[in-house]
C-alpha positions as CSV (number, residue, x, y, z in Angstrom):
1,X,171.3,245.7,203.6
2,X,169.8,245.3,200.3
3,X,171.7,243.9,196.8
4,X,170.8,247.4,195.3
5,X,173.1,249.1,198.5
6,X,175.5,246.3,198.3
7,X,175.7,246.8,194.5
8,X,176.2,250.3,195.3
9,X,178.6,250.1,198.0
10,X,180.4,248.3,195.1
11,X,180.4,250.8,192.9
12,X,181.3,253.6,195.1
13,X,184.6,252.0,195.7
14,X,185.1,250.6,192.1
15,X,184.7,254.4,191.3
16,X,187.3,254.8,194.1
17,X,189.6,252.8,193.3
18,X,189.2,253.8,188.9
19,X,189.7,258.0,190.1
20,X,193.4,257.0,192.2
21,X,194.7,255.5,188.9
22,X,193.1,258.0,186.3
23,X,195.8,260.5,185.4
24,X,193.2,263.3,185.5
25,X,189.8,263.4,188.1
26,X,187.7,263.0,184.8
27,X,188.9,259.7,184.7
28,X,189.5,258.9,180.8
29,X,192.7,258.2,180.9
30,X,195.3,255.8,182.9
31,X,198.3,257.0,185.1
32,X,201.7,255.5,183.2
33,X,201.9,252.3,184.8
34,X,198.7,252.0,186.3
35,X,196.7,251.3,182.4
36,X,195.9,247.1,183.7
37,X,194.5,248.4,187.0
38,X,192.3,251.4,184.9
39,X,191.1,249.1,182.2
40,X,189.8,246.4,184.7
41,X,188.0,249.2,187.6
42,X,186.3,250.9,184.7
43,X,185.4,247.2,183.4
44,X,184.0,246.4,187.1
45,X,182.4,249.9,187.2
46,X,180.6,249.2,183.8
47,X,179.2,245.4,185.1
48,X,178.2,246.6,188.8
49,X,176.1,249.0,187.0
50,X,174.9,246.6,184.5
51,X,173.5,244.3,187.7
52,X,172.3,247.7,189.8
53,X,170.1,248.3,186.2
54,X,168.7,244.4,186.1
55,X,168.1,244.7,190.5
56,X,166.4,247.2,190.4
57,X,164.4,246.0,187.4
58,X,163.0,243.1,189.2
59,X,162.6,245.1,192.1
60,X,159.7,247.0,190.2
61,X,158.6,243.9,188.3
62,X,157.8,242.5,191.8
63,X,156.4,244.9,193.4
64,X,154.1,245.3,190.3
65,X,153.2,241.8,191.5
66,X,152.7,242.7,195.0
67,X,150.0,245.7,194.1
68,X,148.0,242.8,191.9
């Protein structure tokens, strides 16, 4: 397993986890009660893609320095 599938695996169930406490499957908004539990998946939804992004930037940058 790689950190890009980890990361992934991640965000698959941060995604999860943010659609059971949306009140609606578009996922803006928070069920009553459940707005603490929203705000912080969709927080951890926004950083795991934020490190998936930088992964698989150095991914490329070193396998531009593998091809050299």
């Amino acid at each position: 397993m790689t950190r890009i599938e980890l990361l992934e695996e991640m965000q698959e169930m941060t995604h999860h986890n943010l659609l059971c406490y949306s009140s609606d499957y578009l996922m803006n908004s928070a069920k009553d009660g459940y707005e603490n539990e929203w705000n912080r998946e969709k927080e951890k939804a926004k950083l795991i893609e934020e490190m998936i992004t930088e992964e698989k930037k150095k991914e490329k940058n070193r396998n531009k320095h593998r091809e050299r």
